[in-house]
N, C-alpha and C positions, 0 to 999 in steps of 0.2 A: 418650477422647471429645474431638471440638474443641473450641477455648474460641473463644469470640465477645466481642467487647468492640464495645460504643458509647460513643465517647469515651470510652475507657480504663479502663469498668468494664464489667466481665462483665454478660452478659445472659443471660434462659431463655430459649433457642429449641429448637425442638424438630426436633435432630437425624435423625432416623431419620425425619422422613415427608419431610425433603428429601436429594436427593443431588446438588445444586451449589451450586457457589455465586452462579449465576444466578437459580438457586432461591429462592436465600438473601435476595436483596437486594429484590426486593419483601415479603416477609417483614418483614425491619428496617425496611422504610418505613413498614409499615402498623400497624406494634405499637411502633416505638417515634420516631416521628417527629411532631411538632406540625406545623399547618399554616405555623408561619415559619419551616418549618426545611430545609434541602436539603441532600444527602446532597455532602461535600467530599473526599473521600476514602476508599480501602481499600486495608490495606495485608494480604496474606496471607504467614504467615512471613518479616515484614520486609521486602518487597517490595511496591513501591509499585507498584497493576495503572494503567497508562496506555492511553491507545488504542492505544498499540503493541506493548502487551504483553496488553490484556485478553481475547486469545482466547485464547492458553495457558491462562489465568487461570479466567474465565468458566465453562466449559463441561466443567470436569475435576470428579471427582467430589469431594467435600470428605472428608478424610482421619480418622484415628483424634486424629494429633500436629497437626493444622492449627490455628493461631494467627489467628482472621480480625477485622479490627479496622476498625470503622466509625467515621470521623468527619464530625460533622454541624457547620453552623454557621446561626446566624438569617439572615434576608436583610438586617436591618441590618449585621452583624458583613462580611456580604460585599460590601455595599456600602461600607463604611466602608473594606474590602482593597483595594476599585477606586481609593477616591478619595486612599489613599494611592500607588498605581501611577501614578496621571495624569501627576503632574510631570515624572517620568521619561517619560511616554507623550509629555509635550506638549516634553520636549527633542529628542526625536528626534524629531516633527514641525519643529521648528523648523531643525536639521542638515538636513534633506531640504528645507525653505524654501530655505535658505543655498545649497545645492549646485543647487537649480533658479533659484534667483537666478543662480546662477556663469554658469550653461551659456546663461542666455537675452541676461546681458551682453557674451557672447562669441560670438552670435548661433549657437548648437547646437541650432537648432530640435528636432532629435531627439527629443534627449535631453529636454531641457523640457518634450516632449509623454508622455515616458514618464515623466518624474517627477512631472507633473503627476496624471497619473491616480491615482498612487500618493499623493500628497498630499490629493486628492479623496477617496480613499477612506478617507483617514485621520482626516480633519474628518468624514465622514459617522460613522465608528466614534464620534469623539471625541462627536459632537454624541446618539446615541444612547445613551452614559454617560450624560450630563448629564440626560437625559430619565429613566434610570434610575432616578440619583441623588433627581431631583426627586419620582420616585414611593414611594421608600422613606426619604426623609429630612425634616426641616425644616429650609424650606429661606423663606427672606420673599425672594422677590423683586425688591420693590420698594422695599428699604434700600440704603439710600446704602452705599459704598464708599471708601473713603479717596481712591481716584480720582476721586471725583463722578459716577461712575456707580451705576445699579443693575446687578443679576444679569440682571434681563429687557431690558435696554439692551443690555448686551453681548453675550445669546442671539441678539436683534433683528439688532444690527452684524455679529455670526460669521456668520450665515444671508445679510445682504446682503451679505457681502465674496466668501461663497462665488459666488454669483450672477454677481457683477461681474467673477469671475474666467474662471466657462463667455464670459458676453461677451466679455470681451479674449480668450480664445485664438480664440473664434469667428471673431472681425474681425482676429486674428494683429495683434492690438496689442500689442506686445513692451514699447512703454513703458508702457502702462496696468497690464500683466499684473506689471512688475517692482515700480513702486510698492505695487500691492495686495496683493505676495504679501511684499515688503521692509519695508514703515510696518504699513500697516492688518493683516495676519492677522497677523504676528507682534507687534504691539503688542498684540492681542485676546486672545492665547493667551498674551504675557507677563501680564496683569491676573488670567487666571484662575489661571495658576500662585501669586503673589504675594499676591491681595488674596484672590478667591473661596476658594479652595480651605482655605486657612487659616480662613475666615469659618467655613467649612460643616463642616469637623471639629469648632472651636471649641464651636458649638451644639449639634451632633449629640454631644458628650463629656462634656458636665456632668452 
């Protein structure tokens, strides 16, 4: 008979009235899932199913020797995984600043227009983190920062550096656009890497 594991201890499911493991997985959601809990992972005979593998996966019948293994984790825990990824998220924001700085100082309008969007898209991602964060975590927004800001000051700044930015390409302000995207967003996004992000594990780990 298969064995089923959530988080790496066997579970009673009842084999014989399902025959996938499409089947299977509302199943696990609904018998052994709390409500802050979301489903992270399955791996079937040591194979981890991805979106590029989960139709082989999905939809084959579930075997005699099949090993199927659920892991779940709370929405704190998965948020806590985001805001350790940011830094790294917000370094390679900061490379793609640098390299759209390059090309606007060496007037590659092009290219600056195409790095731009990808940069806009990147603050957009970044700034719905944050919002994330803000809904599964404690978070006091209006505590001072080693920098003498608060966390809702700098959300306020990120939002109007964005703004100032659609403006300067708008009016093809090349010096306004290098300033905001050289000083102002990467100063913004240095504070959160350094001060916020360290503040907000700190609390959220005790």
């Amino acid at each position: 008979m298969a064995i089923v594991e959530f988080n790496y201890r066997p579970i009673d499911v009842d084999i014989n009235s399902i025959r996938t493991i499409a089947e299977l997985i509302p199943c696990v959601k609904s018998n052994h899932l709390d409500q802050t809990e979301y489903l992270t992972n399955l791996v079937i005979n040591g194979e981890e199913v991805t979106g590029q593998n989960q139709s082989l996966y999905l939809n084959r019948k579930i075997e005699a020797n099949d090993l199927i293994q659920f892991e779940a984790s709370n929405s704190k825990d998965l948020i806590m995984q985001t805001i350790d990824e940011l830094p790294g998220y917000i370094d390679s924001l900061i490379d793609t600043i640098d390299l759209t700085v390059k090309f606007a100082e060496n007037s590659q309008h092009t290219l600056v227009f195409a790095l731009m969007k990808d940069v806009a898209g990147k603050i957009d991602s970044f700034i719905q983190l944050i919002s994330q964060i803000h809904q599964g975590l404690t978070i006091n927004s209006d505590q001072r920062l080693e920098s003498g800001h608060s966390i809702k000051q700098l959300e306020i700044h990120l939002l109007s550096v964005t703004k100032a930015l659609l403006t300067a390409q708008k009016k093809e302000d090349h010096v306004m656009l290098i300033d905001l995207l050289d000083y102002e967003l990467k100063d913004n996004l240095t504070q959160w890497k350094i001060t916020v992000i360290p503040q907000i594990k700190r609390i959220n780990t005790i």
